[in-house]
Structure formats: structure tokens, C-alpha cells
Biopython code that builds the backbone (N, CA, C, O; Angstrom):
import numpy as np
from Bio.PDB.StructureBuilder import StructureBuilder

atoms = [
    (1, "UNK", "N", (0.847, -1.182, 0.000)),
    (1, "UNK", "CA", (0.000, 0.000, 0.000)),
    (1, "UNK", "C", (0.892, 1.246, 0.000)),
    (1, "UNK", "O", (1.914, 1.385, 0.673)),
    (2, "UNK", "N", (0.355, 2.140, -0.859)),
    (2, "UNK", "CA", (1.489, 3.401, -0.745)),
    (2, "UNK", "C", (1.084, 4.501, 0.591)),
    (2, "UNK", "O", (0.036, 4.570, 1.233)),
    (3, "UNK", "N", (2.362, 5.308, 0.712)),
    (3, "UNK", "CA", (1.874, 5.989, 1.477)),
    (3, "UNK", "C", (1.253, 7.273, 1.039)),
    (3, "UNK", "O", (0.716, 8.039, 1.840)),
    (4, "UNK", "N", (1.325, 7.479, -0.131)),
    (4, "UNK", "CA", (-0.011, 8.493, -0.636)),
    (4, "UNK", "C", (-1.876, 8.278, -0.471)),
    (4, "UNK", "O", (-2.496, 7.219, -0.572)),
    (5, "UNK", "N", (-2.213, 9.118, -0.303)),
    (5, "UNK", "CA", (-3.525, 9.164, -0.214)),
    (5, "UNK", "C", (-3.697, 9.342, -1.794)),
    (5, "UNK", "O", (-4.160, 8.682, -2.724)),
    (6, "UNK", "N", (-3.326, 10.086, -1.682)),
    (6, "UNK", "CA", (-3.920, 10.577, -3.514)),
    (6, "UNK", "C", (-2.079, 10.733, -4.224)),
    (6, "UNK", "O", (-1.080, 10.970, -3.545)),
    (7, "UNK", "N", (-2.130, 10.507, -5.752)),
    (7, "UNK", "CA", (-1.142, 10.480, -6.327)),
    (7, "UNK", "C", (-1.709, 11.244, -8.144)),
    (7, "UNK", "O", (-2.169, 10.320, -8.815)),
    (8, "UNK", "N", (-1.729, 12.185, -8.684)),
    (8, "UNK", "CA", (-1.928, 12.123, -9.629)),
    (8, "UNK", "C", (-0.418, 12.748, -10.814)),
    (8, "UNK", "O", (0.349, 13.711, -10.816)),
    (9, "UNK", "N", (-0.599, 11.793, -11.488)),
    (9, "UNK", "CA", (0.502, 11.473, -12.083)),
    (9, "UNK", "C", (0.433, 11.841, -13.490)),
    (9, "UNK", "O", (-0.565, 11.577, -14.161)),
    (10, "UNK", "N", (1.731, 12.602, -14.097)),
    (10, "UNK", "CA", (1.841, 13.170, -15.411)),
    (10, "UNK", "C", (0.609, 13.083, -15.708)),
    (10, "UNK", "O", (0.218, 12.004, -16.153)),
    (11, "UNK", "N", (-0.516, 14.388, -15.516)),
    (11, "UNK", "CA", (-1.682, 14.970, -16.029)),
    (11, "UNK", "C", (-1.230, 15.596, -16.684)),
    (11, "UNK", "O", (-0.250, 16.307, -16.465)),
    (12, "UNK", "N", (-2.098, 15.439, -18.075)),
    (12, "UNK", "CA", (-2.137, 16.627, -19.222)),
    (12, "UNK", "C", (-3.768, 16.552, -19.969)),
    (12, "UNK", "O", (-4.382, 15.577, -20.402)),
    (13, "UNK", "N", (-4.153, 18.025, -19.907)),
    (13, "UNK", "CA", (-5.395, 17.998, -20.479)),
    (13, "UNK", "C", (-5.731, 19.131, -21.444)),
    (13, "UNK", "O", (-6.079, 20.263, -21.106)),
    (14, "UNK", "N", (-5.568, 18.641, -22.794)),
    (14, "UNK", "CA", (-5.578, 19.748, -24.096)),
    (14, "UNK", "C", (-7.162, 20.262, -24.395)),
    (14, "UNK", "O", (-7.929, 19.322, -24.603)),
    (15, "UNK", "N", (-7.723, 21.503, -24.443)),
    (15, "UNK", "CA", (-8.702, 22.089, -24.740)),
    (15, "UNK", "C", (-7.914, 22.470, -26.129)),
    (15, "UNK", "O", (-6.698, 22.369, -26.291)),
    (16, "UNK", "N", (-8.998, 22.991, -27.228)),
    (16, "UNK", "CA", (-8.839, 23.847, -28.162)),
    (16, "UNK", "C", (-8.145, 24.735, -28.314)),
    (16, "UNK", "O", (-8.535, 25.715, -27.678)),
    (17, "UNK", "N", (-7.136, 24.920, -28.947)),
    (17, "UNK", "CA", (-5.930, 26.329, -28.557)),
    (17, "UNK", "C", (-5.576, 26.368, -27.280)),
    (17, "UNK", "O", (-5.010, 27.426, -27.004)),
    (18, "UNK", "N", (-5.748, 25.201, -25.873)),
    (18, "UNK", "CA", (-5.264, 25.978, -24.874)),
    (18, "UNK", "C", (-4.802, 24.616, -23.940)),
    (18, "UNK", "O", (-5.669, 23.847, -23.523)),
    (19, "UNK", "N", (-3.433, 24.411, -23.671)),
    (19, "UNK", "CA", (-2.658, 23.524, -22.651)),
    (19, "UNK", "C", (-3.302, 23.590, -21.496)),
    (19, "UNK", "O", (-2.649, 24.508, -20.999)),
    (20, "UNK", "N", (-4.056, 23.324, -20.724)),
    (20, "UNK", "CA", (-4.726, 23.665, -19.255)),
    (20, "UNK", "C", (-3.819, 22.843, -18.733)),
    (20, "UNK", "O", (-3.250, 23.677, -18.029)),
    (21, "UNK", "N", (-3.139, 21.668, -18.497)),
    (21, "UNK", "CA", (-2.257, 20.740, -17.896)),
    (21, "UNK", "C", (-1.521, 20.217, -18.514)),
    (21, "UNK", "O", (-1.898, 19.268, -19.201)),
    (22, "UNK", "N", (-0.210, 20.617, -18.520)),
    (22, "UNK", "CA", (1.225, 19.852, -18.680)),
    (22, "UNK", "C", (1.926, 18.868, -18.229)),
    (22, "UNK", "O", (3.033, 19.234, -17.834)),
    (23, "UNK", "N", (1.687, 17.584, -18.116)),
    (23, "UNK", "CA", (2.033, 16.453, -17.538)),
    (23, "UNK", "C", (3.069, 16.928, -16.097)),
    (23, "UNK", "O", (4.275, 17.084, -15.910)),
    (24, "UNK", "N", (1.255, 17.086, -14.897)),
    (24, "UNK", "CA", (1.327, 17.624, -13.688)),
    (24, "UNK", "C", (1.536, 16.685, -12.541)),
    (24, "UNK", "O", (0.576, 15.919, -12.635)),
    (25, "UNK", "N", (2.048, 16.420, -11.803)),
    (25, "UNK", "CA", (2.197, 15.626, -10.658)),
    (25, "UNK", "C", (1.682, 16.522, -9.112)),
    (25, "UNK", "O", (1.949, 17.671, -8.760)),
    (26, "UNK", "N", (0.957, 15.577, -8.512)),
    (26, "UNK", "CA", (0.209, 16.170, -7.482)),
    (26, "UNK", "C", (0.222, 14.577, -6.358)),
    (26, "UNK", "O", (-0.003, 13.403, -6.655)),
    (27, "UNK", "N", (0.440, 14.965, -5.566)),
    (27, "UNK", "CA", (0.258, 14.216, -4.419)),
    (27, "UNK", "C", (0.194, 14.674, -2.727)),
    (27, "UNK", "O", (0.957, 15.381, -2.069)),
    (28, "UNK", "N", (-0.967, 13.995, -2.379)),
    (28, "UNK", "CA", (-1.074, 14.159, -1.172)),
    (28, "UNK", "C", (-0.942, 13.063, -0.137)),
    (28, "UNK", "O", (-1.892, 12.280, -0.161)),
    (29, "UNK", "N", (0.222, 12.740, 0.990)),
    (29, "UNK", "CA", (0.270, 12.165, 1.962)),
    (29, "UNK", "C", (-1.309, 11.601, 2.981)),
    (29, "UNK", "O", (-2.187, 12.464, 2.953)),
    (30, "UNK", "N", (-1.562, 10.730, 3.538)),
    (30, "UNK", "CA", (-2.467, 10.598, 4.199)),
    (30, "UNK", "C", (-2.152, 11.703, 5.844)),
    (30, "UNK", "O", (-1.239, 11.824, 6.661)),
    (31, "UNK", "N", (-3.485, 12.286, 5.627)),
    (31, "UNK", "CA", (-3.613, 13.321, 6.840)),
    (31, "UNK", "C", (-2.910, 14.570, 6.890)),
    (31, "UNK", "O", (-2.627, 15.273, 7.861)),
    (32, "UNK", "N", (-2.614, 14.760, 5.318)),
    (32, "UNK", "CA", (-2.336, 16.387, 4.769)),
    (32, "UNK", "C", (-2.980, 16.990, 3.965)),
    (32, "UNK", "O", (-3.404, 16.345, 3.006)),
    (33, "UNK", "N", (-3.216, 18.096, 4.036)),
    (33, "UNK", "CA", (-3.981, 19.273, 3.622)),
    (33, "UNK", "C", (-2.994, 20.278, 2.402)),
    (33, "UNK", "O", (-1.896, 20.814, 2.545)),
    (34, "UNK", "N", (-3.714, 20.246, 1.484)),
    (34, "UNK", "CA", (-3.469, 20.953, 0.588)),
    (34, "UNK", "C", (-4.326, 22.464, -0.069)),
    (34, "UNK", "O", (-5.503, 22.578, -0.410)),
    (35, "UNK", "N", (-3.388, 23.332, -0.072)),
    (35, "UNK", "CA", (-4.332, 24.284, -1.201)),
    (35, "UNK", "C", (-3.357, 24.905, -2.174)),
    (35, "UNK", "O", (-2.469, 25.700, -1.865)),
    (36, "UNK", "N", (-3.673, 24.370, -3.603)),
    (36, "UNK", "CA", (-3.908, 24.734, -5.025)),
    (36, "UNK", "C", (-3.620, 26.151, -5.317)),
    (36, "UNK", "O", (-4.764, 26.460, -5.651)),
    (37, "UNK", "N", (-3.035, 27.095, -5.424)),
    (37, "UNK", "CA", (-2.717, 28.264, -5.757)),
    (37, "UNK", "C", (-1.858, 28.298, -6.869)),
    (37, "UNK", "O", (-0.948, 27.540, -7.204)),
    (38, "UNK", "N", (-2.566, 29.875, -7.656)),
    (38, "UNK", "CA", (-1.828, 30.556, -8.722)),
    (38, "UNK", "C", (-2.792, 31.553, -9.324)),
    (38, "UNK", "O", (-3.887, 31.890, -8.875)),
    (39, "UNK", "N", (-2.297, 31.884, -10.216)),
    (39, "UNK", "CA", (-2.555, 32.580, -11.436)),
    (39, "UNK", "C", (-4.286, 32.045, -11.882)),
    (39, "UNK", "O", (-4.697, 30.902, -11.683)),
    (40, "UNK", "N", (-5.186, 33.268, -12.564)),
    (40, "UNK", "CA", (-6.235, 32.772, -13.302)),
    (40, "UNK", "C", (-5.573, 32.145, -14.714)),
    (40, "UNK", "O", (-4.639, 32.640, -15.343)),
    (41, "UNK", "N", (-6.141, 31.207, -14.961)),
    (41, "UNK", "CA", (-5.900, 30.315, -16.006)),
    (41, "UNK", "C", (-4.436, 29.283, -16.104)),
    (41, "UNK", "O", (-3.819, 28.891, -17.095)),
    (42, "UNK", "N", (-4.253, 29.103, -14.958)),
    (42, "UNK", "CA", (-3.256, 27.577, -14.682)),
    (42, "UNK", "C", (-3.517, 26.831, -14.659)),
    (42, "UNK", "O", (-2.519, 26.126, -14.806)),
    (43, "UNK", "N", (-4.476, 26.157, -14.539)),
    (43, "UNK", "CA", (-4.899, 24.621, -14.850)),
    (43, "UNK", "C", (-5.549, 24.165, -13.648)),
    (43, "UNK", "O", (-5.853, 22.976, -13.549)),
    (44, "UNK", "N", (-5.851, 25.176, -12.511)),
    (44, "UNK", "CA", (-6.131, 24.497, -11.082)),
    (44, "UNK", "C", (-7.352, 23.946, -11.152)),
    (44, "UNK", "O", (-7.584, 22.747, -10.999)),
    (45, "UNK", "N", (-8.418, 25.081, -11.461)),
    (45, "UNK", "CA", (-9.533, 24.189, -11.713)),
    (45, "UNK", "C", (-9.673, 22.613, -12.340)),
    (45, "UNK", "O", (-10.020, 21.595, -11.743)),
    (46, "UNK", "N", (-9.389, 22.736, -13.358)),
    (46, "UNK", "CA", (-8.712, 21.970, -14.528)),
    (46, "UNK", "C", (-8.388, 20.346, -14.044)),
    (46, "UNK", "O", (-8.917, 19.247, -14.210)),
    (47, "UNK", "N", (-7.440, 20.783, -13.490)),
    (47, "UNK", "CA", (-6.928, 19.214, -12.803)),
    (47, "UNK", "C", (-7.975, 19.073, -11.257)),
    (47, "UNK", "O", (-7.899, 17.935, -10.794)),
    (48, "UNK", "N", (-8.713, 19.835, -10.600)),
    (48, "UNK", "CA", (-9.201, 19.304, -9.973)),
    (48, "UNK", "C", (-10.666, 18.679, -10.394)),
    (48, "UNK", "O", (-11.369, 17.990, -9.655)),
    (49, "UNK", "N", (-10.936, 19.032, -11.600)),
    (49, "UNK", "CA", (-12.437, 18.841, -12.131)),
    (49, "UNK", "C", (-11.644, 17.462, -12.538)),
    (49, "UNK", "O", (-12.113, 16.430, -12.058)),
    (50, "UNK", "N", (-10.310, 17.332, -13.504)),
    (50, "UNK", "CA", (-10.397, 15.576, -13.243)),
    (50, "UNK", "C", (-10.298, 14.862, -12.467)),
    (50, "UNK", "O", (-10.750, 13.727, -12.617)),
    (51, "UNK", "N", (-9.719, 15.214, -11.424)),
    (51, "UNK", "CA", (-9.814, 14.490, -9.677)),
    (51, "UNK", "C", (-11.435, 14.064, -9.920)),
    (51, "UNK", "O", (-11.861, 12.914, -10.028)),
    (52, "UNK", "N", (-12.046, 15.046, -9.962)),
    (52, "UNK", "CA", (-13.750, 15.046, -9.764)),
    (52, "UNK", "C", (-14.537, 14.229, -10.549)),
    (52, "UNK", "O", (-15.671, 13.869, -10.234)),
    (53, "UNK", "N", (-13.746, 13.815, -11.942)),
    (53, "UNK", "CA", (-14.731, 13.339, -12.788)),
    (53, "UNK", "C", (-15.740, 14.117, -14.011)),
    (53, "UNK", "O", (-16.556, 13.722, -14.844)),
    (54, "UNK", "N", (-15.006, 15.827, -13.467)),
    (54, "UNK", "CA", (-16.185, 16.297, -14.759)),
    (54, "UNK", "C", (-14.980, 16.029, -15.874)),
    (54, "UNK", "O", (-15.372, 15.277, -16.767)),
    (55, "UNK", "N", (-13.907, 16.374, -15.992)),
    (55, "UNK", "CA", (-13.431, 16.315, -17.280)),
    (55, "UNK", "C", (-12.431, 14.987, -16.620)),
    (55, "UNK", "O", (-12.075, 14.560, -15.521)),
    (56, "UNK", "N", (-12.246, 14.655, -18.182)),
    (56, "UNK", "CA", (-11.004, 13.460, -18.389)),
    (56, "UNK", "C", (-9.956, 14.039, -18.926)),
    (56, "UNK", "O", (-9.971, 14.929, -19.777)),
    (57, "UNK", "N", (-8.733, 13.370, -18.269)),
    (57, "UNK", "CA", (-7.239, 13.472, -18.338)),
    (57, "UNK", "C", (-6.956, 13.218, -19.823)),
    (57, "UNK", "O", (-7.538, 12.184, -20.150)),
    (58, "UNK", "N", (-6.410, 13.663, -20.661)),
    (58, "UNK", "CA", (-5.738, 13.104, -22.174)),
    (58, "UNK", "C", (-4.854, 12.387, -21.583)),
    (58, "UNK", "O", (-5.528, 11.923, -20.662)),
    (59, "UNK", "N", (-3.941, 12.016, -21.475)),
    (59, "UNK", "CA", (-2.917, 11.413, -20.615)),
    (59, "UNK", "C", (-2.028, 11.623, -19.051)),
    (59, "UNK", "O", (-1.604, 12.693, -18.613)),
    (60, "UNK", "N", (-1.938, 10.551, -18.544)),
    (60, "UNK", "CA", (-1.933, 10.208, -16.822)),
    (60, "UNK", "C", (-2.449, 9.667, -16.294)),
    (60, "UNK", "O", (-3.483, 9.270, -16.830)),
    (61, "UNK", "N", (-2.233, 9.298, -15.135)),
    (61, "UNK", "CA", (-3.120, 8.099, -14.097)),
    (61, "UNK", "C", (-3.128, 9.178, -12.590)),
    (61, "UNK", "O", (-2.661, 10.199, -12.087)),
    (62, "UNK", "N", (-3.826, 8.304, -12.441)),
    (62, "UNK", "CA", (-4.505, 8.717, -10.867)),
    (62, "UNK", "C", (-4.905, 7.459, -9.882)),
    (62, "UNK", "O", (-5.889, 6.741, -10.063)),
    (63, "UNK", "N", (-3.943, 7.323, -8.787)),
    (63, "UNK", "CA", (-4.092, 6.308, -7.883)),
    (63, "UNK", "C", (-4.432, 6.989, -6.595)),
    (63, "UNK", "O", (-3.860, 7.999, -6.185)),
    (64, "UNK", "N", (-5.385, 6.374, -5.998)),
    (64, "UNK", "CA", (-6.202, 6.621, -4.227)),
    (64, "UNK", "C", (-5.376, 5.058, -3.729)),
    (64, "UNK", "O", (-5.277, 3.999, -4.349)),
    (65, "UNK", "N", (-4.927, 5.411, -2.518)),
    (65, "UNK", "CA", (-4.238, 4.729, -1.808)),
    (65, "UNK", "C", (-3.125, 3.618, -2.285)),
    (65, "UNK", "O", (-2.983, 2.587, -1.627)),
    (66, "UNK", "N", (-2.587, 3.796, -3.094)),
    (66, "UNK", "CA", (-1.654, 3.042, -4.058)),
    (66, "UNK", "C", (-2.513, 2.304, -5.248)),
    (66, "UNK", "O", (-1.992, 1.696, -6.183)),
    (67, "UNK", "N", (-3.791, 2.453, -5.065)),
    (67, "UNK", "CA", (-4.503, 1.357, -6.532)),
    (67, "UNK", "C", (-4.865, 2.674, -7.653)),
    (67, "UNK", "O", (-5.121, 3.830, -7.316)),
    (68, "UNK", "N", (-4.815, 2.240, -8.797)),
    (68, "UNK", "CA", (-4.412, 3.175, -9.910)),
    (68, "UNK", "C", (-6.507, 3.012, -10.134)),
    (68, "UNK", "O", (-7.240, 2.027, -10.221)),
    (69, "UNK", "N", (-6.802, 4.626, -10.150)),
    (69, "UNK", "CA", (-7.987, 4.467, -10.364)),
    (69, "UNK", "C", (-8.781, 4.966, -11.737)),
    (69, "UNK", "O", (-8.108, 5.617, -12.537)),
    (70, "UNK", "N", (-9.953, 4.741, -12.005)),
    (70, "UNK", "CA", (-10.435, 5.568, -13.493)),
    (70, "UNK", "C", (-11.567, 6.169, -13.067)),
    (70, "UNK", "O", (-12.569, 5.500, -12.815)),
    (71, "UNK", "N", (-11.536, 7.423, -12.945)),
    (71, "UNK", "CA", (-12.903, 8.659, -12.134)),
    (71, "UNK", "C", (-13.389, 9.039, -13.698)),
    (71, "UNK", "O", (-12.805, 9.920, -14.329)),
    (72, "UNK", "N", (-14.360, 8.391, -14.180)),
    (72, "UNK", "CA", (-15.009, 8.611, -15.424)),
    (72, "UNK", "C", (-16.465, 9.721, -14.920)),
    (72, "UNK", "O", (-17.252, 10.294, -15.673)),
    (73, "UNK", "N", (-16.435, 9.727, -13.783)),
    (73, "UNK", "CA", (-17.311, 10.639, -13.723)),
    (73, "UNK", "C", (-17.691, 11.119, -11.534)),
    (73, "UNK", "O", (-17.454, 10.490, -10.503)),
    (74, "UNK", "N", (-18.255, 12.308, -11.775)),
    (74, "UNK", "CA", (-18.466, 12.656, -10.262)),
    (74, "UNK", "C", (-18.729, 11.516, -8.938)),
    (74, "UNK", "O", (-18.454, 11.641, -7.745)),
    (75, "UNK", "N", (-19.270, 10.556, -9.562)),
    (75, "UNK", "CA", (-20.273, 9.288, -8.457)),
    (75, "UNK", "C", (-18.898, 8.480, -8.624)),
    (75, "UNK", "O", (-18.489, 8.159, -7.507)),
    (76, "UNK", "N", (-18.174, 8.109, -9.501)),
    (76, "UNK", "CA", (-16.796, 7.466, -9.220)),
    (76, "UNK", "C", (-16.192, 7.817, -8.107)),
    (76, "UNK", "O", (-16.205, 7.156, -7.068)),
    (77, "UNK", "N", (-15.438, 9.259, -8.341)),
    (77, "UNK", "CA", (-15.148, 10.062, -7.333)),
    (77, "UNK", "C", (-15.386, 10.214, -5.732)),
    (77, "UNK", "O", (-14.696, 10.196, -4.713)),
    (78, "UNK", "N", (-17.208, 10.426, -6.203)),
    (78, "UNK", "CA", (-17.524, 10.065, -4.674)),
    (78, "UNK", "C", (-17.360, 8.583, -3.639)),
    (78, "UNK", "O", (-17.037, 8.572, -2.452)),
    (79, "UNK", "N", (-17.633, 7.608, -4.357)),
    (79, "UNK", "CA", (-17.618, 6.447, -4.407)),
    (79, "UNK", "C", (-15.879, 6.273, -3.804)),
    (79, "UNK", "O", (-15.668, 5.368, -2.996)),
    (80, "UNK", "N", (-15.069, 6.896, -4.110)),
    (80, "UNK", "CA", (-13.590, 7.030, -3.233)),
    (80, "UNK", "C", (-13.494, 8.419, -2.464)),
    (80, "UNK", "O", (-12.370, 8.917, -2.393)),
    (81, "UNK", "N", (-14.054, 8.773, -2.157)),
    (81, "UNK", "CA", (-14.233, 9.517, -1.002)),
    (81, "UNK", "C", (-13.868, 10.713, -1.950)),
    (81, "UNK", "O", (-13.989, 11.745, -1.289)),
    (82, "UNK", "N", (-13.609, 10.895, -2.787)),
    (82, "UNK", "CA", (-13.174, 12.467, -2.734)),
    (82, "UNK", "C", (-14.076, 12.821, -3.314)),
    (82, "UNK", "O", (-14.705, 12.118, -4.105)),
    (83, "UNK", "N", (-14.394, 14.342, -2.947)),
    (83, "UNK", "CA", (-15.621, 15.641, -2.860)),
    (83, "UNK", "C", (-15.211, 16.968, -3.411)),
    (83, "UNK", "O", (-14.029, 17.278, -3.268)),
    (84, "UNK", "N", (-16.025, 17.805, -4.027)),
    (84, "UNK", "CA", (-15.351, 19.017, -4.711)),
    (84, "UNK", "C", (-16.600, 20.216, -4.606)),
    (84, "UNK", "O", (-17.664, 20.226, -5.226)),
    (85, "UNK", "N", (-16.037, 21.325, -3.494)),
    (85, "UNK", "CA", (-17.129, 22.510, -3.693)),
    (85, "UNK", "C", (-16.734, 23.490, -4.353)),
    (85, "UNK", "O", (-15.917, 24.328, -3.971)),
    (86, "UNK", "N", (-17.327, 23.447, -5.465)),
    (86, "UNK", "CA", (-17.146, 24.525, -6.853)),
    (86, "UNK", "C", (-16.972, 25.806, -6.164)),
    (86, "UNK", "O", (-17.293, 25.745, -4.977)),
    (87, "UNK", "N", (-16.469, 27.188, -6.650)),
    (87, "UNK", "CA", (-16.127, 28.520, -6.057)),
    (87, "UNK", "C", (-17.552, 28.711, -6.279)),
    (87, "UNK", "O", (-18.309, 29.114, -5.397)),
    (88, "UNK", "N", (-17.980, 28.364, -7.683)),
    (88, "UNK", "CA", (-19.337, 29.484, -7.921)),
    (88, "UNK", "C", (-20.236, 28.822, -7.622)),
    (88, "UNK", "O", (-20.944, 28.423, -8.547)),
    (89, "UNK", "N", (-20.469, 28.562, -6.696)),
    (89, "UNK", "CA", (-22.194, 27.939, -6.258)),
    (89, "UNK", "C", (-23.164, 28.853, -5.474)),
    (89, "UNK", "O", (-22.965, 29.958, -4.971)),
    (90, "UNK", "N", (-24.232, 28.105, -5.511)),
    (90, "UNK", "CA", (-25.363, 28.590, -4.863)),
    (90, "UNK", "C", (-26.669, 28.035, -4.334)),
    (90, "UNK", "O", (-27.796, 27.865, -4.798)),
    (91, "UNK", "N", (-26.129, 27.844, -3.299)),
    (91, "UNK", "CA", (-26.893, 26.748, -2.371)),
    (91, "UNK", "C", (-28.363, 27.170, -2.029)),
    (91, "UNK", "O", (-29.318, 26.413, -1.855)),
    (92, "UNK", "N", (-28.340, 28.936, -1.953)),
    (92, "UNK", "CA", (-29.896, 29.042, -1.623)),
    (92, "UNK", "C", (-30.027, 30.333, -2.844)),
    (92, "UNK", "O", (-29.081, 31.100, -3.024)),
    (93, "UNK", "N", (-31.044, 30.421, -3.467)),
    (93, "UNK", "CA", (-30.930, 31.748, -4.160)),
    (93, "UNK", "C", (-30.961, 33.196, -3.700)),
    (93, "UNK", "O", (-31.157, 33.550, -2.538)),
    (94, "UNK", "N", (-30.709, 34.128, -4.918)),
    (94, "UNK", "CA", (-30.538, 35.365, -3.475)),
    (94, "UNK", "C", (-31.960, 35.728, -3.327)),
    (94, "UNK", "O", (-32.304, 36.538, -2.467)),
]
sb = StructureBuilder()
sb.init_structure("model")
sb.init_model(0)
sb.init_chain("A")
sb.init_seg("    ")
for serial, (resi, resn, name, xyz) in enumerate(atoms, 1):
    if name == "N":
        sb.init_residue(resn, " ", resi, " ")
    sb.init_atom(name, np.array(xyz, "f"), 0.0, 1.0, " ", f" {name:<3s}", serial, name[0])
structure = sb.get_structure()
């Protein structure tokens, strides 16, 4: 078993005219906390929506607790525990 919780490995994800992820490496230890910072338009969203399942990776893997996983969509995701609260939501209207 690894000692990563999460491992995501050489992510790259090509939109139309635009690199959003450059074969990215991200990992988190079990019982560490991370936060994602930069620039508008670095890829943060980006790679966390494939953590999430809305978009798919062009190439890379992604392993939860050393097993290499395939998050084809949000209920995958949830289904391994990981959860994602969008910036722009709206839970009650104004």
C-alpha cells in the first residue's frame, strides 16, 4: 500500500488552442492538507475537475491509496471519497 492518499501522475489535459495541464504531478500524503494556488488560467480548476470526474485526463493516471484508479465521472469520485465545492455555487438563491 502506498503511502499516498492521492497520487496524480503526469496529467495533461488539451482544450482547443489551450494547454490547461502539462504532464502535472500532485500528491497528497495521508492526513495532509493541501491548497492549489496561482494565477487565473493555470490549470487548477482543470486538474481538480479531473480528480472530480467532470473532465477526463488526455494522458496520466490517478491512484487513491496506491490502486491506480479511473474517475469517469463525479459518483466514481464520490464512491472514493473524494468531494469538490465549486467557487461558484449557490446553495440558496438570493
Amino acid at each position: 500500500m502506498s503511502e499516498f492518499a492521492l497520487e496524480m501522475k503526469n496529467i495533461t489535459k488539451r482544450f482547443p488552442l489551450v494547454l490547461a495541464n502539462d504532464k502535472v504531478d500532485f500528491s497528497v500524503y495521508k492526513g495532509e492538507i493541501h491548497a492549489l494556488v496561482g494565477e487565473n488560467g493555470a490549470g487548477k480548476s482543470t486538474l481538480m475537475s479531473i480528480l472530480y470526474g467532470l473532465y477526463q485526463a488526455d494522458s496520466g493516471k490517478i491512484f487513491v491509496n496506491g490502486e491506480k484508479v479511473s474517475i469517469v465521472n463525479p459518483n466514481v469520485a464520490i464512491n472514493l471519497k473524494i468531494g469538490m465545492v465549486h467557487q461558484n455555487f449557490m446553495l440558496v438563491p438570493p
